[in-house]
C-alpha positions as protocol buffer text, in pm:
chain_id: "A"
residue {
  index: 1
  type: UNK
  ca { x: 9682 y: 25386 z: 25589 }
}
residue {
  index: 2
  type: UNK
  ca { x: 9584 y: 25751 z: 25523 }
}
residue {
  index: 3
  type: UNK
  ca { x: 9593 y: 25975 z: 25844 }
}
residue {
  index: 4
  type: UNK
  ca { x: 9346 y: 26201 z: 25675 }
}
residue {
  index: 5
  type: UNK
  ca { x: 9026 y: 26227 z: 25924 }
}
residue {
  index: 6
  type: UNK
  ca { x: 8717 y: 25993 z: 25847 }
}
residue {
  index: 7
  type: UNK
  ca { x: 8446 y: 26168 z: 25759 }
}
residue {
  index: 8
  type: UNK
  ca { x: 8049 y: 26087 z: 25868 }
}
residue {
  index: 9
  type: UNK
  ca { x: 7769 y: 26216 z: 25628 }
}
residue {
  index: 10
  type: UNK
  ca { x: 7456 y: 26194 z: 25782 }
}
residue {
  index: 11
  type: UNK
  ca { x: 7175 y: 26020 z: 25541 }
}
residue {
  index: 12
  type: UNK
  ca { x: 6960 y: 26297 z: 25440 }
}
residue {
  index: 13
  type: UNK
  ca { x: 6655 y: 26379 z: 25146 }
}
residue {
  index: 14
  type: UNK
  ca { x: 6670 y: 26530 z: 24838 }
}
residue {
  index: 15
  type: UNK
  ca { x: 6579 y: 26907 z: 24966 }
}
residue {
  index: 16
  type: UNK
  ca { x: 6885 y: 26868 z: 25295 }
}
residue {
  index: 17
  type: UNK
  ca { x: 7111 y: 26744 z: 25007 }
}
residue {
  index: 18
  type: UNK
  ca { x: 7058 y: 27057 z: 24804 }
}
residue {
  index: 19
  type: UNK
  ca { x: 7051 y: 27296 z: 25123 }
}
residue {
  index: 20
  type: UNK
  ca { x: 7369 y: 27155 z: 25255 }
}
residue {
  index: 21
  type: UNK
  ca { x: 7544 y: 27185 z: 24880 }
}
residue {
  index: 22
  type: UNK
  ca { x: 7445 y: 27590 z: 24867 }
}
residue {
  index: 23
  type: UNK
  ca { x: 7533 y: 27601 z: 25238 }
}
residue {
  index: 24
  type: UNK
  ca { x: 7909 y: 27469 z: 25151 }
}
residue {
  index: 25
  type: UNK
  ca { x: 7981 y: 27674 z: 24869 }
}
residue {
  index: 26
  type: UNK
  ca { x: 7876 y: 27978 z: 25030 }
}
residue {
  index: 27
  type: UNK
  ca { x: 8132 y: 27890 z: 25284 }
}
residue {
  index: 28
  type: UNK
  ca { x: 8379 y: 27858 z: 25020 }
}
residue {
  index: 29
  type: UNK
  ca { x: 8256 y: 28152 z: 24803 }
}
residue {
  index: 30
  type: UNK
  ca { x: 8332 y: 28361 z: 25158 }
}
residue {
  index: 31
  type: UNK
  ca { x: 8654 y: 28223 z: 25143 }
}
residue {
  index: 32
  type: UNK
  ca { x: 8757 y: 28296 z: 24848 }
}
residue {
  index: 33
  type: UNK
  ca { x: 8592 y: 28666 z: 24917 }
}
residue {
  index: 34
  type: UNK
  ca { x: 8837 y: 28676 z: 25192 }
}
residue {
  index: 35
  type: UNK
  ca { x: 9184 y: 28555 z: 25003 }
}
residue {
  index: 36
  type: UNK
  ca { x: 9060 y: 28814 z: 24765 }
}
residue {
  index: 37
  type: UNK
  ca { x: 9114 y: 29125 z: 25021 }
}
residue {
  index: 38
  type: UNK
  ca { x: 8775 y: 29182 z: 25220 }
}
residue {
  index: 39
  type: UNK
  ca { x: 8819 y: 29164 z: 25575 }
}
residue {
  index: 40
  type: UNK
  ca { x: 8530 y: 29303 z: 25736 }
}
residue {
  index: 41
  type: UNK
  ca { x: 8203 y: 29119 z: 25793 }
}
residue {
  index: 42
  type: UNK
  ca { x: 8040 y: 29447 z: 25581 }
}
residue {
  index: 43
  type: UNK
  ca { x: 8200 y: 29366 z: 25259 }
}
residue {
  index: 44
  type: UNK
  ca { x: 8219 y: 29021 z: 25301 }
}
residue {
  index: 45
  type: UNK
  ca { x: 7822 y: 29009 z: 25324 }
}
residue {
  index: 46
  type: UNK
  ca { x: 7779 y: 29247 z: 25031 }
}
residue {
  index: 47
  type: UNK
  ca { x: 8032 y: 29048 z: 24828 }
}
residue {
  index: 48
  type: UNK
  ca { x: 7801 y: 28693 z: 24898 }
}
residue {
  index: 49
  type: UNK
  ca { x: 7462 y: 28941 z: 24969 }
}
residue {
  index: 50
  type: UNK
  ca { x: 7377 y: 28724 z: 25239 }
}
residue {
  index: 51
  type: UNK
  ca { x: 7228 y: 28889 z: 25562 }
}
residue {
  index: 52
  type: UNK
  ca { x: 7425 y: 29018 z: 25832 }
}
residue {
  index: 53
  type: UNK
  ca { x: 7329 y: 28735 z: 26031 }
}
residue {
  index: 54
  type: UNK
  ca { x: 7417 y: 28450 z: 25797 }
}
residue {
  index: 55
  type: UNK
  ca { x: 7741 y: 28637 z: 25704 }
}
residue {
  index: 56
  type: UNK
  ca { x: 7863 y: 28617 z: 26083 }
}
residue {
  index: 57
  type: UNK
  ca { x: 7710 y: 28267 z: 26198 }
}
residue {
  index: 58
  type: UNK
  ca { x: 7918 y: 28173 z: 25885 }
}
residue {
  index: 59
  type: UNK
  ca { x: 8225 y: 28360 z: 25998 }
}
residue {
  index: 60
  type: UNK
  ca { x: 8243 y: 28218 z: 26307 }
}
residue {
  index: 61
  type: UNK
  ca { x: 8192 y: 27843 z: 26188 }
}
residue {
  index: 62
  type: UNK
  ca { x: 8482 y: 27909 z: 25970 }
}
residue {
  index: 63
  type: UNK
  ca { x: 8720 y: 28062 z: 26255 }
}
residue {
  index: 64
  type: UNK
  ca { x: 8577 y: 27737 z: 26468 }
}
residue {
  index: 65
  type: UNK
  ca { x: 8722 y: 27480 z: 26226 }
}
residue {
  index: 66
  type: UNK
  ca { x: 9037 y: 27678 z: 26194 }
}
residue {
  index: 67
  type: UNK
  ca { x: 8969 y: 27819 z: 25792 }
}
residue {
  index: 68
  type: UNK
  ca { x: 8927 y: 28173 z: 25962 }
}
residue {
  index: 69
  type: UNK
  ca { x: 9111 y: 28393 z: 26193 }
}
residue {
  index: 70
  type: UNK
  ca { x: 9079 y: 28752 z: 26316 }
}
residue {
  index: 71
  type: UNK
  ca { x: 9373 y: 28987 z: 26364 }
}
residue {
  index: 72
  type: UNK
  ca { x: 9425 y: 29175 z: 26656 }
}
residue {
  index: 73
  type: UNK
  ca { x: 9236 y: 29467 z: 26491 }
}
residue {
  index: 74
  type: UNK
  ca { x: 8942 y: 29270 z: 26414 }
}
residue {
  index: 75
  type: UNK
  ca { x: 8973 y: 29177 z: 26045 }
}
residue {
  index: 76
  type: UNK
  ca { x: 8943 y: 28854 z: 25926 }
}
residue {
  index: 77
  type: UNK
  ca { x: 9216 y: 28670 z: 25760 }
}
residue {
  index: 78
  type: UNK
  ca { x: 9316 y: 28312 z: 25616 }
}
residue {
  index: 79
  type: UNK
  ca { x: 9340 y: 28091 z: 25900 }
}
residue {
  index: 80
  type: UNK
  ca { x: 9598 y: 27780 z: 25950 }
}
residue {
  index: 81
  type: UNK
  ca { x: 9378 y: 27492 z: 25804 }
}
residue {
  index: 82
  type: UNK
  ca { x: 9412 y: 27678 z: 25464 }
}
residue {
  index: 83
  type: UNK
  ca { x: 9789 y: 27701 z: 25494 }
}
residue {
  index: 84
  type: UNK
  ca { x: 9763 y: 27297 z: 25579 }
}
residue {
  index: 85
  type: UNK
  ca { x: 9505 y: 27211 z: 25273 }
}
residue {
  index: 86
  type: UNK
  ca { x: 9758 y: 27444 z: 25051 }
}
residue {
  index: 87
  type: UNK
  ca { x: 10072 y: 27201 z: 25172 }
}
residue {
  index: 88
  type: UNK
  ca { x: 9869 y: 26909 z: 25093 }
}
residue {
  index: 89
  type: UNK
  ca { x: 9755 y: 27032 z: 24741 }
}
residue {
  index: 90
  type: UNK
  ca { x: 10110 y: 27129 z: 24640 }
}
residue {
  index: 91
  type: UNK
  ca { x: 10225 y: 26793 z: 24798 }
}
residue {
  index: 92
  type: UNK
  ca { x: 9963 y: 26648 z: 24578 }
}
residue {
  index: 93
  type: UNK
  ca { x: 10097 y: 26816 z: 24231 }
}
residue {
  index: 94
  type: UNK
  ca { x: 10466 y: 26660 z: 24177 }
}
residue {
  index: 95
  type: UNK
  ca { x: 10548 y: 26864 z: 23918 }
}
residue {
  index: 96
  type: UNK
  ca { x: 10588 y: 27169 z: 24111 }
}
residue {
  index: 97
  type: UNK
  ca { x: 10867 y: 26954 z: 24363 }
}
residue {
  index: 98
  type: UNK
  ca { x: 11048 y: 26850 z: 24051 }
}
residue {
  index: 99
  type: UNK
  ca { x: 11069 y: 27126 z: 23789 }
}
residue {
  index: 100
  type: UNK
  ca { x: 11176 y: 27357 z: 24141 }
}
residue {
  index: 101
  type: UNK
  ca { x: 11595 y: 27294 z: 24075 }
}
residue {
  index: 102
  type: UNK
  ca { x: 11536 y: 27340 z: 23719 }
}
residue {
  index: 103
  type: UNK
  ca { x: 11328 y: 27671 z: 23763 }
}
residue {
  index: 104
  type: UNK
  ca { x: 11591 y: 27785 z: 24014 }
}
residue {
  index: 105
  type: UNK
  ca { x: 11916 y: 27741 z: 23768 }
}
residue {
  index: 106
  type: UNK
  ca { x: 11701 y: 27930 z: 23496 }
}
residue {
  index: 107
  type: UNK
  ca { x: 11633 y: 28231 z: 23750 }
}
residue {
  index: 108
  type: UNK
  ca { x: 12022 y: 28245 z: 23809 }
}
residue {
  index: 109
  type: UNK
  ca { x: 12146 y: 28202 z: 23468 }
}
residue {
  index: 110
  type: UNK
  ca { x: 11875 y: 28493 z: 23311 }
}
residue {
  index: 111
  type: UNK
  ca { x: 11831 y: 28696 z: 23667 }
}
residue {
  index: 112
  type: UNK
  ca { x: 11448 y: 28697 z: 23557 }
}
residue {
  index: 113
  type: UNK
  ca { x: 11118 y: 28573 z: 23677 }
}
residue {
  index: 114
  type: UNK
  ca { x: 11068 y: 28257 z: 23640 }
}
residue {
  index: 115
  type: UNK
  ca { x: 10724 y: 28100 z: 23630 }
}
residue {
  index: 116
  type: UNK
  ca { x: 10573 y: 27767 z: 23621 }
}
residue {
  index: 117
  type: UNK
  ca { x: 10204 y: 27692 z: 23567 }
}
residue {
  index: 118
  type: UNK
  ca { x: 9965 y: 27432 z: 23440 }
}
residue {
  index: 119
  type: UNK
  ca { x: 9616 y: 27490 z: 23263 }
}
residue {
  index: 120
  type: UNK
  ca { x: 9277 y: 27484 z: 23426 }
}
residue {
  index: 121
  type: UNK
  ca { x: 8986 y: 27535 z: 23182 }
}
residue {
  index: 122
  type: UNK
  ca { x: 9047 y: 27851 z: 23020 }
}
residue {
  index: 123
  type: UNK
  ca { x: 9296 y: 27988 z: 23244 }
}
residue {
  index: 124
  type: UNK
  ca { x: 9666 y: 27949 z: 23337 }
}
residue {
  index: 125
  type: UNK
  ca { x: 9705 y: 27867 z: 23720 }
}
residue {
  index: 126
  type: UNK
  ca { x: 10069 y: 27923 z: 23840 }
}
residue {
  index: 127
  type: UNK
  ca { x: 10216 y: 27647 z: 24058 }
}
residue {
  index: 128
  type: UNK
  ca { x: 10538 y: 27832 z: 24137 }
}
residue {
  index: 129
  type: UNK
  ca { x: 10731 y: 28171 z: 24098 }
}
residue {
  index: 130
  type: UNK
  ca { x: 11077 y: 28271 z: 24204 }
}
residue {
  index: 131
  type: UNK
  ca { x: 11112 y: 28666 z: 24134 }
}
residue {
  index: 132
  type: UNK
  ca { x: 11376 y: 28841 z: 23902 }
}
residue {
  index: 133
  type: UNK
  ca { x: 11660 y: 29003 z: 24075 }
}
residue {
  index: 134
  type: UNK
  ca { x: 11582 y: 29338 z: 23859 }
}
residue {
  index: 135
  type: UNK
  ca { x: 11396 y: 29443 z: 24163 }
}
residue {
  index: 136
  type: UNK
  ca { x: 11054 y: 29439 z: 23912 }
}
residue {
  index: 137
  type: UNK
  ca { x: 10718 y: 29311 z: 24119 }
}
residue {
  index: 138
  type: UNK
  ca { x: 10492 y: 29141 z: 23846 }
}
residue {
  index: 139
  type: UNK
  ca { x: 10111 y: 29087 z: 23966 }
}
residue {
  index: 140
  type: UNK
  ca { x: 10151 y: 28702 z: 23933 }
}
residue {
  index: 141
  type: UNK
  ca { x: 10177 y: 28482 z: 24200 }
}
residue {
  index: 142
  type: UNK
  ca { x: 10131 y: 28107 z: 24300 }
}
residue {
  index: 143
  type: UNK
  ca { x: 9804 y: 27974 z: 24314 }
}
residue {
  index: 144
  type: UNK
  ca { x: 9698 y: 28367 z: 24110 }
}
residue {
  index: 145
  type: UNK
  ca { x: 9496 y: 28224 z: 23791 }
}
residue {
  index: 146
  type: UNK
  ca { x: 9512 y: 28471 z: 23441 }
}
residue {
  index: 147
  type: UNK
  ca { x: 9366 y: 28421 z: 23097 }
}
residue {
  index: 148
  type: UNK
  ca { x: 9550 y: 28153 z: 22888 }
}
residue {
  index: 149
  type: UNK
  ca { x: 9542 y: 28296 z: 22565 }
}
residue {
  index: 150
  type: UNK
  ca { x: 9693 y: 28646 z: 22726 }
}
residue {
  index: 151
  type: UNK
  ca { x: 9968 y: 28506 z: 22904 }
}
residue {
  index: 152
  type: UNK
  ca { x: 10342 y: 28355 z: 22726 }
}
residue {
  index: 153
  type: UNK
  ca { x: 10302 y: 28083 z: 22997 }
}
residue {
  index: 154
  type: UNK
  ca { x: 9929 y: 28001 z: 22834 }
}
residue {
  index: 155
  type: UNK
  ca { x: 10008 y: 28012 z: 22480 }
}
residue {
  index: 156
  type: UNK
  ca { x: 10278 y: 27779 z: 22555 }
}
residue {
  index: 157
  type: UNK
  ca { x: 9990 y: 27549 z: 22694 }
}
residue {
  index: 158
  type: UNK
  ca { x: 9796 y: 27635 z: 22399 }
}
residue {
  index: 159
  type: UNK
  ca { x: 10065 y: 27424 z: 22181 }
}
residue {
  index: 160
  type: UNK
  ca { x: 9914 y: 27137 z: 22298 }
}
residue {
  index: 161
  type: UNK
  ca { x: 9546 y: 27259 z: 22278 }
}
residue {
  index: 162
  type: UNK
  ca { x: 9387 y: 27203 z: 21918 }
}
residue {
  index: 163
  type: UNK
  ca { x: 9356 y: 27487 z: 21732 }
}
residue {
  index: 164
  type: UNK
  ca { x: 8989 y: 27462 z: 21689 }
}
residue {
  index: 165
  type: UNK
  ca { x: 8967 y: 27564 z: 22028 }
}
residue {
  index: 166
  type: UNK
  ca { x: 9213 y: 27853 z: 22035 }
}
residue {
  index: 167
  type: UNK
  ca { x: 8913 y: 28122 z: 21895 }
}
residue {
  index: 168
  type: UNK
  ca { x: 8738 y: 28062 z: 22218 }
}
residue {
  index: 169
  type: UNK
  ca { x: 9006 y: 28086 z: 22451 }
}
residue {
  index: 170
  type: UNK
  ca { x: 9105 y: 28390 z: 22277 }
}
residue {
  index: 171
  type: UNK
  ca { x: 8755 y: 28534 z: 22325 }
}
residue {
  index: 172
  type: UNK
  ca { x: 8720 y: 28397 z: 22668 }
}
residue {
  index: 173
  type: UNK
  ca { x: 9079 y: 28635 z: 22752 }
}
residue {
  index: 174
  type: UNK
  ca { x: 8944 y: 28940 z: 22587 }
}
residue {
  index: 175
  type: UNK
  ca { x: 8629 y: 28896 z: 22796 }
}
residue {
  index: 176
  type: UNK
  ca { x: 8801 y: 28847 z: 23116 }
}
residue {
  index: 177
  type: UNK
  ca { x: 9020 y: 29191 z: 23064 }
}
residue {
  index: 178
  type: UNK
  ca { x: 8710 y: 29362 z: 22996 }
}
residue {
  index: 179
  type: UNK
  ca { x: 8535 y: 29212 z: 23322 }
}
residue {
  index: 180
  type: UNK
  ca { x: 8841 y: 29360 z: 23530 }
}
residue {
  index: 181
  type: UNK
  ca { x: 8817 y: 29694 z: 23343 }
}
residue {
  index: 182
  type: UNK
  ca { x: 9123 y: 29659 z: 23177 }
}
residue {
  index: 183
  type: UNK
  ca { x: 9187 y: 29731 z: 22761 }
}
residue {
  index: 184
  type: UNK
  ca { x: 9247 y: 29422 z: 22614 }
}
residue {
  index: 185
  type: UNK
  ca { x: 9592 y: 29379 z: 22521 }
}
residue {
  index: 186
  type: UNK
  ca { x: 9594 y: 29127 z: 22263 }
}
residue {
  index: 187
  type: UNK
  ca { x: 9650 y: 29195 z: 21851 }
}
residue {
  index: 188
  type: UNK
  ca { x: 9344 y: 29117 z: 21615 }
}
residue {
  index: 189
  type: UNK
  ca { x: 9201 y: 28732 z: 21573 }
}
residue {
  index: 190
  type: UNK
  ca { x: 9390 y: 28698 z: 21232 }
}
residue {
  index: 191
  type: UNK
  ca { x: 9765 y: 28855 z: 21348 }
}
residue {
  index: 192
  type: UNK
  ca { x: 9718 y: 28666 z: 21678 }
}
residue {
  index: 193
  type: UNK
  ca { x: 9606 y: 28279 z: 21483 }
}
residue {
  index: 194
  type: UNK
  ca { x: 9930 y: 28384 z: 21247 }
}
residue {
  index: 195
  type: UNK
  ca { x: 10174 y: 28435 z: 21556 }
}
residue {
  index: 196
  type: UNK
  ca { x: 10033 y: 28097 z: 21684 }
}
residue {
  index: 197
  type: UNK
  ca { x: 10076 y: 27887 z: 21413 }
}
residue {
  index: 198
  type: UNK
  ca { x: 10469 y: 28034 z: 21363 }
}
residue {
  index: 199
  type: UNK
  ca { x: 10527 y: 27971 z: 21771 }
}
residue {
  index: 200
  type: UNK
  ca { x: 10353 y: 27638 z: 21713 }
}
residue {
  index: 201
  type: UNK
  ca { x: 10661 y: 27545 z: 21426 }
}
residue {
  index: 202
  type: UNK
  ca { x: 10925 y: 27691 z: 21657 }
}
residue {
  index: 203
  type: UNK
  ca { x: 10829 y: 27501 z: 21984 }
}
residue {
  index: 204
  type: UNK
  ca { x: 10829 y: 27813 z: 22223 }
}
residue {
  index: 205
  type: UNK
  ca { x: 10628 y: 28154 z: 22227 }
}
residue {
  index: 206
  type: UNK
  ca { x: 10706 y: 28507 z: 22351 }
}
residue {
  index: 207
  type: UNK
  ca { x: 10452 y: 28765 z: 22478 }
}
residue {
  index: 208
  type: UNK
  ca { x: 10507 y: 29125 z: 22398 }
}
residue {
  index: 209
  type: UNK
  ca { x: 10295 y: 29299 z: 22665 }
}
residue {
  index: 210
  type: UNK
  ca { x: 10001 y: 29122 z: 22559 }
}
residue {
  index: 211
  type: UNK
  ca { x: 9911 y: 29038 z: 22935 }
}
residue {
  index: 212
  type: UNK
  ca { x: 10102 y: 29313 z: 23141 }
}
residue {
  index: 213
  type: UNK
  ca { x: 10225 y: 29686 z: 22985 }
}
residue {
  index: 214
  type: UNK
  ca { x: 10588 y: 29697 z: 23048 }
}
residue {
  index: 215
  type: UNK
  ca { x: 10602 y: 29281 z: 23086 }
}
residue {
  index: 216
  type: UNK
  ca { x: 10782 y: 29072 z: 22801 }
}
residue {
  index: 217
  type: UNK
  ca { x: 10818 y: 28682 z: 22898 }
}
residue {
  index: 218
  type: UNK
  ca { x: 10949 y: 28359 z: 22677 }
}
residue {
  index: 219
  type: UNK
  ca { x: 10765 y: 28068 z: 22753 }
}
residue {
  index: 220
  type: UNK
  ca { x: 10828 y: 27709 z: 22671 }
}
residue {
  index: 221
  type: UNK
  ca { x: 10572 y: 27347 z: 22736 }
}
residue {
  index: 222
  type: UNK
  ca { x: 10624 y: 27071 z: 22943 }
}
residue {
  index: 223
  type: UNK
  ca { x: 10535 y: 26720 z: 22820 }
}
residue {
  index: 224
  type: UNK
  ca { x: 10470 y: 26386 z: 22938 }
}
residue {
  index: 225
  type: UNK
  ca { x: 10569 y: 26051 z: 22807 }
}
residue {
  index: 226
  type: UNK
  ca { x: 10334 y: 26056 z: 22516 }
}
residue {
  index: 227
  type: UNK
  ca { x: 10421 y: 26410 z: 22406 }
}
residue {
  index: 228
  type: UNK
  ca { x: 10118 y: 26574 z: 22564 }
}
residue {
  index: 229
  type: UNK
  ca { x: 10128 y: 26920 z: 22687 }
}
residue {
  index: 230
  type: UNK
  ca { x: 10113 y: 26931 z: 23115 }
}
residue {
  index: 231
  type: UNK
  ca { x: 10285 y: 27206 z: 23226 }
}
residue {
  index: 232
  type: UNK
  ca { x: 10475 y: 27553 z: 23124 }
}
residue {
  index: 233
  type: UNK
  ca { x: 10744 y: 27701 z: 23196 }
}
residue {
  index: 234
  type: UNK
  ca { x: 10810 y: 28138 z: 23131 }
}
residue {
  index: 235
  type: UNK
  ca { x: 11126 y: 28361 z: 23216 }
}
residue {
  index: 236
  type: UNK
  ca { x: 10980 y: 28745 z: 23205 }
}
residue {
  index: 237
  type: UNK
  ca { x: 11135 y: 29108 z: 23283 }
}
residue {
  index: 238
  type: UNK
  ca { x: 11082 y: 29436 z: 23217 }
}
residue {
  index: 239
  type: UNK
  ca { x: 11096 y: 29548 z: 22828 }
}
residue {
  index: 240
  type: UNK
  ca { x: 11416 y: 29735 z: 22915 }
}
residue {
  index: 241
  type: UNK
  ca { x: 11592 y: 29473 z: 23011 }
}
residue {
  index: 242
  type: UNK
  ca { x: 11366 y: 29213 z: 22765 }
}
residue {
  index: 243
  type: UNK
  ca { x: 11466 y: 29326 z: 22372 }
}
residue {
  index: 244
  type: UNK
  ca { x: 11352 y: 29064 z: 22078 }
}
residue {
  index: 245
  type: UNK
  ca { x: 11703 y: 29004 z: 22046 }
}
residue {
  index: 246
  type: UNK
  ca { x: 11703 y: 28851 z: 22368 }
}
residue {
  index: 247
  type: UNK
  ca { x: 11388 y: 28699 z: 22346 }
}
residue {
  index: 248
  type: UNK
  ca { x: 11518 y: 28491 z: 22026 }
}
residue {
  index: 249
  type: UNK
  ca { x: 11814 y: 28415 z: 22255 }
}
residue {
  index: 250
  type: UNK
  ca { x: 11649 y: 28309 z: 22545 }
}
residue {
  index: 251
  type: UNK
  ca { x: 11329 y: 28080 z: 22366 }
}
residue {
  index: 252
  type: UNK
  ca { x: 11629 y: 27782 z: 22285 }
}
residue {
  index: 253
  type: UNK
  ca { x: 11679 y: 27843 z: 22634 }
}
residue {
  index: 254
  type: UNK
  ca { x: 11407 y: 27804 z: 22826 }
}
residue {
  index: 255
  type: UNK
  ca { x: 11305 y: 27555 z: 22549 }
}
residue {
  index: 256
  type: UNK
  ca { x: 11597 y: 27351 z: 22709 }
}
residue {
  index: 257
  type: UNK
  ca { x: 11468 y: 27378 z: 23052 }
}
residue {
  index: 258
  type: UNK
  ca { x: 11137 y: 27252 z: 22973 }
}
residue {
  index: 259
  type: UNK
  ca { x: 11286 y: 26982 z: 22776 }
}
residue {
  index: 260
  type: UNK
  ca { x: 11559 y: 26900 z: 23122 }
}
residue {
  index: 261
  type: UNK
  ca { x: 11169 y: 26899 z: 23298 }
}
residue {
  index: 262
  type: UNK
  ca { x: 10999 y: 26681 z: 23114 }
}
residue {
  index: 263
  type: UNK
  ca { x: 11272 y: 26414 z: 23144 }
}
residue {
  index: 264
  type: UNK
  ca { x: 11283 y: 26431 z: 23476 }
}
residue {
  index: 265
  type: UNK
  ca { x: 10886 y: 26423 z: 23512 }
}
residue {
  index: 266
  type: UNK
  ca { x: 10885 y: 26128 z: 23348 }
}
C-alpha cells in the first residue's frame, strides 16, 4: 500500500476546471520565482505580475501547506515539503542511487567534477554533482537545467538523438544564451555538425568552453539494455589543469565509467 495521502477533487464545470489549472501553476510559477532568488513579496509579484493581494494570499497558502517559509528577517524561502517532494523525486530516478559509487571513484581517480545528468526536451538536467578538489566552483548544480547542445554532458546525450534533430537543438542553445545575455559560445553550424559526427565515431565528446569560459569537460552516454541513450556522465576542470592531451586521455576513461554504469543499470 502507498502511504502517499489520498487526494479528494471536488466535481467541478468546465470554467472551475480552467480557473483552478491557472490558479495551480501560478502557485508553482511563484515557486519556482522563489528557488530562483526572489524573496520579497515585491519581486515575487512583479516576477508573476499578479496584484499585491493575490501575490500574498498566495504566499501564505504556500507557507500553510509547508512549500513556503519565512526567515527570521522576513524573506521567503523553500520550505520543508519541497525538500520532502525533492527526496521522493530522486528516490524515484534509480539511476542517480546507482551510477553514485561509480561517479565517486571517477572524482578520486581525475580530482575533477564529476557530473551526471539525463535529457529533458532540449535541455540537460543534472541529477548529481560531486565538485573537483581544484578548489574551482562551476555554476552547475543538481536539479540546475542548461542547453543540451552547449554542454559535453548534452552532446553526449545527443549521440543517441538523431541527427535530424541536432540543427534545432543547436538553435534552441544559441537562443537560450542570448535570452540570458550571454555571447553564444558555440563554433558555426557546419564546424559544430563536423565535430559531432567525429565524437559520434569515437563514442565520447569533449567541450572546449563552449558552455562556460575557462570550463573544459569529457563526457561519455549511458545506455540501457537495447543500446539507447538514458543518461550522461562528464568529468570537467579548469583549462589549466584540462589540456587536449588530457582530454584524449581521459574520454577512454570516462567512456569506461559510463560503460561500468550501464551494466550495473541494467
Amino acid at each position: 500500500m502507498s502511504d502517499l495521502p489520498q487526494v479528494h477533487i471536488p466535481e467541478s464545470d468546465e470554467s472551475d476546471k480552467v480557473s483552478g489549472a491557472q490558479t495551480l501553476l501560478r502557485g508553482l510559477s511563484l515557486l519556482e520565482c522563489v528557488a530562483a532568488g526572489a524573496s520579497d513579496a515585491r519581486s515575487i509579484g512583479a516576477r508573476l505580475g499578479t496584484p499585491r493581494s493575490t501575490t500574498h494570499r498566495m504566499l501564505s497558502a504556500l507557507m500553510r501547506a509547508g512549500y513556503l517559509r519565512q526567515s527570521a528577517i522576513g524573506t521567503y524561502l523553500l520550505g520543508p515539503k519541497v525538500i520532502e517532494l525533492g527526496i521522493r523525486a530522486m528516490e524515484q530516478r534509480p539511476m542517480a542511487a546507482v551510477a553514485r559509487p561509480f561517479l565517486e571513484t571517477l572524482a578520486a581517480q581525475t580530482g575533477d567534477t564529476v557530473h551526471l545528468g539525463v535529457r529533458e526536451a532540449a535541455e540537460v538536467f543534472y541529477l548529481d554533482k560531486i565538485p573537483g578538489t581544484r578548489g574551482l566552483e562551476m555554476r552547475s548544480r543538481v536539479g540546475f537545467r542548461m542547453p543540451i547542445a552547449s554542454t559535453g554532458i548534452g552532446r553526449a546525450l545527443m549521440l543517441g538523438i538523431d541527427p535530424s534533430a541536432w540543427p534545432t537543438l543547436y538553435q534552441s542553445a544559441i537562443a537560450a544564451k542570448q535570452r540570458a545575455g550571454e555571447s553564444p559560445l558555440l563554433p558555426p553550424w557546419e564546424e559544430y555538425e563536423r565535430t559531432m559526427v567525429g565524437y559520434c565515431e569515437q563514442g565520447w565528446v569533449m567541450d572546449l568552453e563552449e558552455n562556460e569560459l575557462g570550463v573544459r569537460c569529457v563526457a561519455a552516454p549511458l545506455h540501457d539494455a537495447r543500446g539507447t541513450v538514458i543518461g550522461a556522465i562528464s568529468v570537467a576542470t579548469a583549462v589549466p589543469y584540462m589540456s587536449l592531451e588530457r582530454m584524449r586521455e581521459l574520454g577512454p576513461v570516462v567512456l569506461q565509467a559510463a560503460h561500468d554504469i550501464s551494466v550495473a543499470l541494467n
